[in-house]
N, C-alpha and C positions, 0 to 999 in steps of 0.2 A: 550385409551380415546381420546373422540376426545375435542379439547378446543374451543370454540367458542368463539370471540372477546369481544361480549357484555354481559358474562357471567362476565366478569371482568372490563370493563372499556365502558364509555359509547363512542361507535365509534364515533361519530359525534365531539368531541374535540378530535380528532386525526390529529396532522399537519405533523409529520414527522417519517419515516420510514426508520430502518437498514432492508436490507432483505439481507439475502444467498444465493441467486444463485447459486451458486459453491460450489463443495467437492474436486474440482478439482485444482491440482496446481503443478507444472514441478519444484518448489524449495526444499529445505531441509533445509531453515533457525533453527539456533541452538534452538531458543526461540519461535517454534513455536507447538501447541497440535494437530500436525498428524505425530510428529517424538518421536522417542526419541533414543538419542543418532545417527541422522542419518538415523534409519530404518522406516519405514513408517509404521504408526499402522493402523491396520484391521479396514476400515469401507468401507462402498459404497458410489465409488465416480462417483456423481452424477452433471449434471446442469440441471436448469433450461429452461423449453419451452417457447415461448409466450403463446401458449395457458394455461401451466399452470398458469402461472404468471397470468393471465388477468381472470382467476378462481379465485387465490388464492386475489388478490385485489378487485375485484369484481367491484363496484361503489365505492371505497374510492376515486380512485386518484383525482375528478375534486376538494377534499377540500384541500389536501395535501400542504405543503408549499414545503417541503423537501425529496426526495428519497435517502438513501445513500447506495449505492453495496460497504460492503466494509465484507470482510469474514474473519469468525474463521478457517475453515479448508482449503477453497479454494479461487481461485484467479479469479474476476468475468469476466475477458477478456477471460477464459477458456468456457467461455458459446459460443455457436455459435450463439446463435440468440438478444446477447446483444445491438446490432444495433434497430433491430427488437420491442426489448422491448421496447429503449428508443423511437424510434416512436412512438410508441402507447402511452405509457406515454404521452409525450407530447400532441400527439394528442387530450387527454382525457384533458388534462391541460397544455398547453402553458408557462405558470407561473411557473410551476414547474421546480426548482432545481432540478438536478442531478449531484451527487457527484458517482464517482468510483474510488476505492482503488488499485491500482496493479502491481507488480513487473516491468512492463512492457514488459518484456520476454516474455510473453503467448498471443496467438492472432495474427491475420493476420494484416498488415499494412492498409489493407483496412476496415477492424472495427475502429481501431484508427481515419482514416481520417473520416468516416463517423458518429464517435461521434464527433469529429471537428466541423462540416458542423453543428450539430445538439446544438452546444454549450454544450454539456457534459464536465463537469468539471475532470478531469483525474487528481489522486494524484497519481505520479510517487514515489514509495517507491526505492530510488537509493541512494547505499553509496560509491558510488565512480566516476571515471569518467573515468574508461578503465574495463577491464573485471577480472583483477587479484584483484585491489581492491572492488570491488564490490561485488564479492566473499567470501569473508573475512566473510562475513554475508550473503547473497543471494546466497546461495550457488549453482550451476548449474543453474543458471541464464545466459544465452548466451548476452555478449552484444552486437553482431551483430546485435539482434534481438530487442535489446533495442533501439539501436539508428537507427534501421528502423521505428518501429512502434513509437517514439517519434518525429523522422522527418518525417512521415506522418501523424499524431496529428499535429504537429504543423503550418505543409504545411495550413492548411485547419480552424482551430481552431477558434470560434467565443467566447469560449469559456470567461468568465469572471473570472471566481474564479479556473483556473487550476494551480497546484502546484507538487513540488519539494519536499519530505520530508527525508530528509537527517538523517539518525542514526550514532552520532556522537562518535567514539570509539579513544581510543589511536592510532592504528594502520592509522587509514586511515584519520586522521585530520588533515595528510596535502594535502587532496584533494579536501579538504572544500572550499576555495575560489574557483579553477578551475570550482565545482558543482556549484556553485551563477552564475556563468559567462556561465553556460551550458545554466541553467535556462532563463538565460535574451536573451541569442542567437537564444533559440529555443519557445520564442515567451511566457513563461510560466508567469504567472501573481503573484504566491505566493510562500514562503520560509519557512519549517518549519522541523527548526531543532531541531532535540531530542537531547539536551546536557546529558540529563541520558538514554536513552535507558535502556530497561528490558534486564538483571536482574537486571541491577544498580539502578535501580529507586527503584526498591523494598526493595533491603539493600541486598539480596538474596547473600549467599557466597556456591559453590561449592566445592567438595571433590572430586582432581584431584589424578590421581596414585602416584604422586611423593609428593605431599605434600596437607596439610590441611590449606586451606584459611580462615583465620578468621578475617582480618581489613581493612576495605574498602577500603584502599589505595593498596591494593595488591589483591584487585578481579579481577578474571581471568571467561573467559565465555567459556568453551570448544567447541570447534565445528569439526563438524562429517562430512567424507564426505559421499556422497548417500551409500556408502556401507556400513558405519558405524564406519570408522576407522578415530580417530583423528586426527586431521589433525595439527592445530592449536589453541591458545586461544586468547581470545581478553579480553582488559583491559578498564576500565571509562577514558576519557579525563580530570581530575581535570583539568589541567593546561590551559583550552580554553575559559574561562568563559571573560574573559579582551578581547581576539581574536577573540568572536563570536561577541561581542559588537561594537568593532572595524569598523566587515565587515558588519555589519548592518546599521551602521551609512553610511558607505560606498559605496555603492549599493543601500540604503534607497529609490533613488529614481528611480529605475527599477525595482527592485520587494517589494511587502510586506511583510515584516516577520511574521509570523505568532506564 
């Protein structure tokens, strides 16, 4: 079936837009619906063209306020012609925001700079600030690659509303400040830290080999590596709620918290 827009909502108050581009994405994060346990589940993985995209939008974009690339299955720097796209976007509408979600691992250095140049807002999804902790959750996530294409993002970035969005676990919370200090060095304008990240947000308690989690103070988040073998578990930060406060106040006036 095919669904047509105006079968359901009247196009013309349409201001802003999630689209997926991407099925594509080089992580294995624990909490995410293209793994499970590690292994990558059977679909087709797919990006986005310009020409498709410029099909599938048709004449929306000159009323749009807001475009956001941010994906369920895939990571939208996996596209090659995301450059490409935000051109045109713009081109059709000047005014428009654009917002892009992504590990920052995926992508050439020179997409990065050339949504810089273009003011594309880039959420850098990073929980750490070396390659061992960052891991922890982004799992085969290279940060070599990270801190290329985030230093050529930033080299270049006209950007107004680009951010840091930090998932704040037991394990890696004391890399929290160091990340605030990344962010202000490499030019990024906002902070926004998940003090409960999924599954903790949800209440959600896991049934690991060695024992049955049942009290939120002792949830554990298993995680897998690409071949499927546990690796690790990660735990909720309780104890950071006074110390996110702190570095907030602290920093306040370099970046925004979000």
């Amino acid at each position: 079936m095919v669904l047509v827009l105006s079968d359901v909502m009247d196009s013309e108050k349409l201001l802003s837009i999630d689209f997926e581009i991407s099925s594509t994405c080089q992580a294995v994060c624990p909490v995410c619906s293209r793994t499970t346990d590690g292994k990558l589940q059977e679909f087709k993985q797919v990006t986005k063209t310009l020409s498709e995209v410029q099909t599938i939008l048709g004449d929306l974009v000159p009323q749009l306020q807001m475009m956001t690339f941010c994906g369920n299955y895939g990571d939208t720097m996996a596209c090659t012609e995301i450059v490409e796209i935000c051109q045109w976007l713009l081109s059709e509408n000047p005014k428009l925001r654009i917002d892009i979600a992504t590990n920052g691992g995926i992508g050439k250095p020179e997409a990065y700079a050339g949504l810089g140049k273009l003011g594309v807002n880039i959420v850098f999804g990073l929980d750490g600030t070396d390659e061992k902790t960052n891991q922890l959750y982004r799992v085969n996530v290279k940060w070599k690659n990270v801190m290329d294409n985030l230093s050529a993002y930033s080299e270049t970035s006209v950007a107004e509303h680009s951010s840091w969005q930090f998932l704040l676990f037991n394990e890696n919370k004391n890399h929290l400040e160091d990340a605030i200090k990344m962010a202000i060095k490499y030019r990024l304008k906002e902070m926004f830290i998940n003090e409960w990240p999924n599954p903790f947000s949800r209440h959600l308690h896991f049934t690991l080999e060695d024992d049955k989690v049942f009290f939120s103070d002792k949830q554990k988040l298993p995680v897998y590596n690409i071949g499927g073998t546990r690796t690790h578990t990660l735990t909720p930060a309780y104890d950071m709620t006074e110390k996110v406060r702190e570095l907030k106040e602290k920093y306040g006036t370099d970046l925004l918290f979000i």
